[in-house]
DRENTOR-693957 format. One record per atom (N, C-alpha, C): residue in three letters; x, y, z. Coordinates in pm, whole numbers, padded with zeros to 5 digits, always signed. Example, Ala and Ser with C-alpha at 12.3 -4.5 7.8 and 13.67 -1.06 7.14 Angstrom:
2
ALA+01319-00569+00780/ALA+01230-00450+00780/ALA+01320-00330+00780/SER+01285-00225+00708/SER+01367-00106+00714/SER+01290+00003+00787/
REM end
This chain:
180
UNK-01656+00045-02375/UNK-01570-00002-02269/UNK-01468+00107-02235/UNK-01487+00117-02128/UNK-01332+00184-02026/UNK-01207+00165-02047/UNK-01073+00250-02031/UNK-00986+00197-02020/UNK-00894+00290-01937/UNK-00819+00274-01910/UNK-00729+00355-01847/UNK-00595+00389-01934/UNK-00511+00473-01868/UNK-00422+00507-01973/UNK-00319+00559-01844/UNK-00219+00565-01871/UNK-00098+00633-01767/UNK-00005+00738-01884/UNK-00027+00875-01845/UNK+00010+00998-01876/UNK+00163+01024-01812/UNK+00288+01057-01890/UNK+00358+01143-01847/UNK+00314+01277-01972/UNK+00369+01451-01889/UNK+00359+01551-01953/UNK+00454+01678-01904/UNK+00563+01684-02005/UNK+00654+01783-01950/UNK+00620+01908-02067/UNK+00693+02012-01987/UNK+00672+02154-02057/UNK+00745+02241-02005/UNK+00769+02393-02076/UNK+00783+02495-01979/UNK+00688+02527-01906/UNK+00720+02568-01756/UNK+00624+02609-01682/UNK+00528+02758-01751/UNK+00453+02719-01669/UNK+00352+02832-01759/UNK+00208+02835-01657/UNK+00107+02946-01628/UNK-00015+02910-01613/UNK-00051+02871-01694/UNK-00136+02800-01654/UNK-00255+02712-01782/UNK-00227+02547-01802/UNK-00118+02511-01800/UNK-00055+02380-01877/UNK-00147+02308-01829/UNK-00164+02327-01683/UNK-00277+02112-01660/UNK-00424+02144-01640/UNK-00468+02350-01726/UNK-00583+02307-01741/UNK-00566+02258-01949/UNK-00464+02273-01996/UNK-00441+02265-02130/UNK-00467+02087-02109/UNK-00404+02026-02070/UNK-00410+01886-02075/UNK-00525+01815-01981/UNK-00623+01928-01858/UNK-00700+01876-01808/UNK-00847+01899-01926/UNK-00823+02002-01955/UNK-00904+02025-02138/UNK-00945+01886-02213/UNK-00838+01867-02259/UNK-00859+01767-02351/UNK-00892+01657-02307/UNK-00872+01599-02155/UNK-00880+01478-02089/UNK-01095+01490-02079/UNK-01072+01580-02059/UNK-01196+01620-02008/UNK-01294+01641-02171/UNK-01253+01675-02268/UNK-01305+01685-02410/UNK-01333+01531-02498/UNK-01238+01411-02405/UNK-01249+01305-02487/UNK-01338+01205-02389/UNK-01390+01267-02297/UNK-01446+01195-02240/UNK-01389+01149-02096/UNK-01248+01181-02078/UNK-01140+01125-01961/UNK-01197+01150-01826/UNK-01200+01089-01782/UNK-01218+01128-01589/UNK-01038+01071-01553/UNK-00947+01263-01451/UNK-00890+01237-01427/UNK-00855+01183-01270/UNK-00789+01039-01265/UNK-00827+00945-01154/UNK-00728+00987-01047/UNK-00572+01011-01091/UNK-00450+01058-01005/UNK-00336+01102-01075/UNK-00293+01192-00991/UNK-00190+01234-01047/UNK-00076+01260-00960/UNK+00044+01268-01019/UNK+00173+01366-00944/UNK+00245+01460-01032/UNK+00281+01585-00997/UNK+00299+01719-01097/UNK+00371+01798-00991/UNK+00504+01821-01077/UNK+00573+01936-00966/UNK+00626+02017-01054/UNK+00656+02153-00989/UNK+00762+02209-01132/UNK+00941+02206-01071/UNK+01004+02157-01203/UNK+01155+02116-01148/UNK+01241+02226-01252/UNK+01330+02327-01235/UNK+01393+02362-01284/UNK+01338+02453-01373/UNK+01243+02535-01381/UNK+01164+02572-01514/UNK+01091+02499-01590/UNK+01086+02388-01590/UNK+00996+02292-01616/UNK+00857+02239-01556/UNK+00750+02181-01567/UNK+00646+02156-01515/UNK+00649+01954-01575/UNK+00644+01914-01468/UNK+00689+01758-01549/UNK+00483+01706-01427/UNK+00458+01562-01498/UNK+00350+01558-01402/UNK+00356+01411-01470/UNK+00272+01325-01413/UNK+00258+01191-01463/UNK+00105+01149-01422/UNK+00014+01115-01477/UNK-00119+01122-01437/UNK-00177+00923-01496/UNK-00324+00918-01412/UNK-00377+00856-01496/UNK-00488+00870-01520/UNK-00562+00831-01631/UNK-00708+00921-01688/UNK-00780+00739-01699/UNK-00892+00737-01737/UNK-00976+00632-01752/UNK-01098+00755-01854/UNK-01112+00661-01974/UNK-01203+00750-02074/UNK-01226+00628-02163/UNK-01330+00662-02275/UNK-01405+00544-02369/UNK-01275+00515-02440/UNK-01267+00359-02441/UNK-01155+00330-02544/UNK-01148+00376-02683/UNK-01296+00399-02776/UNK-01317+00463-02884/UNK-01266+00616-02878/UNK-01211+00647-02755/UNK-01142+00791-02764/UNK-01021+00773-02779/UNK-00967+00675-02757/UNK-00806+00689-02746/UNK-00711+00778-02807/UNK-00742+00723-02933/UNK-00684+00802-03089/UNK-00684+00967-03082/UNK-00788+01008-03116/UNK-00849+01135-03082/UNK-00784+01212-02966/UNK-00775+01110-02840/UNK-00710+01230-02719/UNK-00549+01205-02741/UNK-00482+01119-02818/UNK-00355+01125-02855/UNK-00285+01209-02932/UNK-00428+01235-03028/UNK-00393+01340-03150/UNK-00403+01444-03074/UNK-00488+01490-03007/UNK-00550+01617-02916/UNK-00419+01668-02854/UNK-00335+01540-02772/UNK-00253+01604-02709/UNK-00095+01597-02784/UNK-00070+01547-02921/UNK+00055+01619-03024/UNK-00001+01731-03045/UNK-00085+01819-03051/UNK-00095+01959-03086/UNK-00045+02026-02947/UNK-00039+01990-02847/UNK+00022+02025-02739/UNK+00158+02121-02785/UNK+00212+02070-02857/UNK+00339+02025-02854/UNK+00417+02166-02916/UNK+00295+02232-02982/UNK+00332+02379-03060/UNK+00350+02480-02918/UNK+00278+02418-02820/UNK+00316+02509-02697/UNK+00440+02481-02591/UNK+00519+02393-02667/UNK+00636+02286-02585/UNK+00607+02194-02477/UNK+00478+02151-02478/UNK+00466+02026-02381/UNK+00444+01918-02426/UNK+00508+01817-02416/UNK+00542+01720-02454/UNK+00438+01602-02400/UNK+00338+01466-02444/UNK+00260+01381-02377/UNK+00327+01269-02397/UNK+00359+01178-02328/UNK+00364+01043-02386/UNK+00224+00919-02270/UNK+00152+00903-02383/UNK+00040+00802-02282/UNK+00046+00630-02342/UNK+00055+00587-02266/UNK+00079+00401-02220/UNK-00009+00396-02146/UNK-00086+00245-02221/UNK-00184+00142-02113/UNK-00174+00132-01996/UNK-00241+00143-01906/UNK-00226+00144-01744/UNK-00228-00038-01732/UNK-00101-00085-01686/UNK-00130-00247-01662/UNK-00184-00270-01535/UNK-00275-00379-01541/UNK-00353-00429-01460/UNK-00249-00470-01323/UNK-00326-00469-01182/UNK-00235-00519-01100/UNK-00171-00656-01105/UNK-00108-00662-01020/UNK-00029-00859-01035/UNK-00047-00877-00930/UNK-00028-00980-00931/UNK-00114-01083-00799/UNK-00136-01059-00730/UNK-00251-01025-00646/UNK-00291-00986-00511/UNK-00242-01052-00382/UNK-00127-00977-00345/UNK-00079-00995-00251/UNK-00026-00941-00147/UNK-00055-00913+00027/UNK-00018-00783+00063/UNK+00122-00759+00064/UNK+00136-00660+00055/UNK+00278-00590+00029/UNK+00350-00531+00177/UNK+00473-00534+00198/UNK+00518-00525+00303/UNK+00620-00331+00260/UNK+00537-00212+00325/UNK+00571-00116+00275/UNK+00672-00018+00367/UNK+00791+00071+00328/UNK+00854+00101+00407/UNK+00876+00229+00399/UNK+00851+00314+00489/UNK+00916+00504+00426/UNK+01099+00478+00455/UNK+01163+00558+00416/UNK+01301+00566+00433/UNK+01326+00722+00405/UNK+01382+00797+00496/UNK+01397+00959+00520/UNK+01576+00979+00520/UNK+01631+00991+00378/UNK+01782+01058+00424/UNK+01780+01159+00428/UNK+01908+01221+00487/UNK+01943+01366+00492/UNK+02096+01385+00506/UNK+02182+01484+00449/UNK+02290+01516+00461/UNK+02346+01591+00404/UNK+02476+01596+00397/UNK+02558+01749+00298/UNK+02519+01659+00167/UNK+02482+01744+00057/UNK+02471+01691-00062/UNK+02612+01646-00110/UNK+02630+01551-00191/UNK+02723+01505-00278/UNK+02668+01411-00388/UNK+02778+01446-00528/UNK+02725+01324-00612/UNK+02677+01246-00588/UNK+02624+01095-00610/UNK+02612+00980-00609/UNK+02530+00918-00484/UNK+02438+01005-00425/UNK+02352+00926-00303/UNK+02238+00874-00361/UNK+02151+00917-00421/UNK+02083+00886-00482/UNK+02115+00730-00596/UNK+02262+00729-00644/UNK+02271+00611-00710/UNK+02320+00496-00646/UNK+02406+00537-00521/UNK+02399+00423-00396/UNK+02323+00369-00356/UNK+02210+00451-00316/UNK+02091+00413-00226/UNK+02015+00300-00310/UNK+01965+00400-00436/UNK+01903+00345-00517/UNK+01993+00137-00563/UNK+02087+00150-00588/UNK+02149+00045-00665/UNK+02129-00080-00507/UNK+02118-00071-00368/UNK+02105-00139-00294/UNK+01968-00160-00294/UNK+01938-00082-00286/UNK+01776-00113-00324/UNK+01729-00284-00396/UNK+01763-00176-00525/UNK+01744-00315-00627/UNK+01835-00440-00621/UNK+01908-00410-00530/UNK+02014-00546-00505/UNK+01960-00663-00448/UNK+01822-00627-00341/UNK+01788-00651-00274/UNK+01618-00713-00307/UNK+01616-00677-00433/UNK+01435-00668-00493/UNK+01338-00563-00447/UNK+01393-00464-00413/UNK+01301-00374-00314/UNK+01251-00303-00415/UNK+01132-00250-00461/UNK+01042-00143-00537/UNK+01075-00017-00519/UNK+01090+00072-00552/UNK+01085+00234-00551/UNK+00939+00285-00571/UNK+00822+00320-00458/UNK+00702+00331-00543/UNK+00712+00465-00544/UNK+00798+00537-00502/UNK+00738+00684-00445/UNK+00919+00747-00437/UNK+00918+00859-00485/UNK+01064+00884-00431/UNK+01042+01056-00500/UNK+01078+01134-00346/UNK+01129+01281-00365/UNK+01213+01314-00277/UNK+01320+01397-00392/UNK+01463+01457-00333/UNK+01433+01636-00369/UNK+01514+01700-00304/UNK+01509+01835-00272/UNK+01679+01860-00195/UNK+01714+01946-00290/UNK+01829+02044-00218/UNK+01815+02189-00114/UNK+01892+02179-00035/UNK+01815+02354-00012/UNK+01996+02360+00089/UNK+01946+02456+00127/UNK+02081+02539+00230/UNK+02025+02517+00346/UNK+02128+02422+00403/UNK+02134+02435+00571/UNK+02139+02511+00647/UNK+02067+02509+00744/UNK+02048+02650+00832/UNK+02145+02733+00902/UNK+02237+02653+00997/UNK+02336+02674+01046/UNK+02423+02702+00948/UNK+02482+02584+00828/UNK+02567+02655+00755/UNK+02613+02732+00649/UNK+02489+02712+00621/UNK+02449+02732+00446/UNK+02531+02630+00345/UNK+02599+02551+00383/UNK+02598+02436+00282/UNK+02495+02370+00268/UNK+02515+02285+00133/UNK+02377+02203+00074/UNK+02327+02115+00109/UNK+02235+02054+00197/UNK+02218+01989+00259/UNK+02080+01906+00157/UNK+02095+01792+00116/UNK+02023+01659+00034/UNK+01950+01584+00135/UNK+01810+01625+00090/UNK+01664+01534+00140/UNK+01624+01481+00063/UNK+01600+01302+00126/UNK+01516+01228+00032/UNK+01433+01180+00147/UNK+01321+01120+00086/UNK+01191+01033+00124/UNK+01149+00932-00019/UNK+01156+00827+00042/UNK+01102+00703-00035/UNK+01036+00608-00002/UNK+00904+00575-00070/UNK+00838+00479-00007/UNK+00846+00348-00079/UNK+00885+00253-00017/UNK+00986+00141-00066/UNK+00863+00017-00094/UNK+00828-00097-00152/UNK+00791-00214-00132/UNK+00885-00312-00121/UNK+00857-00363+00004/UNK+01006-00474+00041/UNK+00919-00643+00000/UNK+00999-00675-00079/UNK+00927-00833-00130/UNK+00942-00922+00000/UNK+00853-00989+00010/UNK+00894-01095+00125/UNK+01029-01212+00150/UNK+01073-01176-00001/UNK+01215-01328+00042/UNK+01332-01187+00036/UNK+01310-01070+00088/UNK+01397-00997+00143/UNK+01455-00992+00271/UNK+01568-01003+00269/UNK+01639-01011+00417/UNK+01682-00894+00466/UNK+01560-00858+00594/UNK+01519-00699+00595/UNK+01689-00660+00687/UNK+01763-00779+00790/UNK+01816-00761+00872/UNK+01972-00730+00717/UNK+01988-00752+00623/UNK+02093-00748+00522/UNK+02067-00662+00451/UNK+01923-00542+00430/UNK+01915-00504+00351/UNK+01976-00379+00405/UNK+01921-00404+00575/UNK+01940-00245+00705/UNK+02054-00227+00684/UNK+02147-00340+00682/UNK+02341-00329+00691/UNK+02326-00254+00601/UNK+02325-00331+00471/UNK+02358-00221+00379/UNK+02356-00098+00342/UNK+02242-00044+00352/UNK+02159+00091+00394/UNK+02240+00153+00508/UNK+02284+00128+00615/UNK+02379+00194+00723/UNK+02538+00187+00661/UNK+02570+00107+00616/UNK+02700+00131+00540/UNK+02741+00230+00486/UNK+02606+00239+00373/UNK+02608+00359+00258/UNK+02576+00481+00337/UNK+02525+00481+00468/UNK+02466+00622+00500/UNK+02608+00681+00600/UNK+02663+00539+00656/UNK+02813+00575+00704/UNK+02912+00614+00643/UNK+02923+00572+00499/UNK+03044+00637+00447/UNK+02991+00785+00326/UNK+02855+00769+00331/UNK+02799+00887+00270/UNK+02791+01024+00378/UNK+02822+00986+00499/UNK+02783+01103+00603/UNK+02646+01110+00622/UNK+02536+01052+00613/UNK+02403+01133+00585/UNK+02351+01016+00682/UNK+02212+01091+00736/UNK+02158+01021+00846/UNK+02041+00967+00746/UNK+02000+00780+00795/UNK+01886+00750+00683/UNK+01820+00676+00855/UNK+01651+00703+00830/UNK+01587+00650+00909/UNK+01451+00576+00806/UNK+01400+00477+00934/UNK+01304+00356+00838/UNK+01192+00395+00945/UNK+01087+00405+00876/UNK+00942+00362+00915/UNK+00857+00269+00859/UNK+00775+00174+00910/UNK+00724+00096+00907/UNK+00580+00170+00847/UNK+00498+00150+00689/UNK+00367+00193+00695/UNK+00303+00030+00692/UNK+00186+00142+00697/UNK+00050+00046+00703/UNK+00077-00075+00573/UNK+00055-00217+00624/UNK+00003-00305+00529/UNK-00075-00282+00429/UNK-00035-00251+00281/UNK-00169-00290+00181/UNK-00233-00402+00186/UNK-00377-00412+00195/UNK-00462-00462+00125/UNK-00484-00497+00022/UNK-00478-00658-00090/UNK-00493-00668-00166/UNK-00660-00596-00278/UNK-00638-00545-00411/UNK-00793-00505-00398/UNK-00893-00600-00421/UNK-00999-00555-00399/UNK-01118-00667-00392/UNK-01157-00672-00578/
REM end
């Protein structure tokens, strides 16, 4: 029997690292299904998920603590099954502005005020063109539960983007499909 597994794997950056961990995925039998992997700071961080014989488990756990003499770190957890099939109502959200502390923990804390999901979320600093101050980009792709009150959630979200300075815009994606 099959199983799946959900991979995080940090390290120093380096060539080689995700064929080092695509190695072993691939040695225990793993087919790798998806992933996300960026390098942040000198670091190489990635979060994957593999599906391989459950009689491997052990073996590709041990496989990947020897990792660890090269400083990359594995931690792998059961992939949980979905919950109730139901379509999901999904949202992009695009800020931008002069960076400062705490946007990210505003944004975020209304969020969850609200029941909203975080499925997806990347931020990036860089220098503004015109001024060369720091100018803070995010993109997040949100799941909004249905007993959300989308017209209370917008206030809020414009509040925080009014007294944060930073411009936040909403797009509407495609409906998921529950799977078959």
């Amino acid at each position: 029997m099959n199983i799946s597994l959900v991979m995080t794997i940090i390290g120093p950056d380096r060539p080689g690292l995700v064929d080092s961990v695509a190695t072993i995925v691939a040695e225990h039998g793993g087919n790798w299904l998806e992933s996300r992997m960026s390098r942040l700071g000198g670091q190489f961080a990635g979060i994957l998920r593999i599906q391989l014989p459950s009689d491997n488990e052990a073996a590709l756990g041990q496989a990947l603590r020897q990792l660890e003499s090269l400083g990359i770190t594995a931690v792998v957890l059961a992939d949980q099954p979905p919950g109730t099939a139901t379509p999901k109502r999904l949202t992009r959200i695009e800020i931008v502005g002069q960076d400062r502390p705490g946007i990210v923990r505003q944004i975020s804390h209304a969020l969850a005020r609200h029941g909203v999901n975080v499925e997806e979320l990347n931020t990036e600093c860089q220098s503004a063109p015109m001024s060369g101050e720091t100018l803070f980009k995010a993109q997040a792709k949100l799941q909004i539960p249905a007993a959300c009150n989308l017209a209370d959630l917008t206030m809020d979200l414009e509040k925080i983007a009014a007294d944060l300075m930073v411009d936040l815009s909403w797009s509407e994606l495609p409906v998921s499909a529950p799977p078959a």
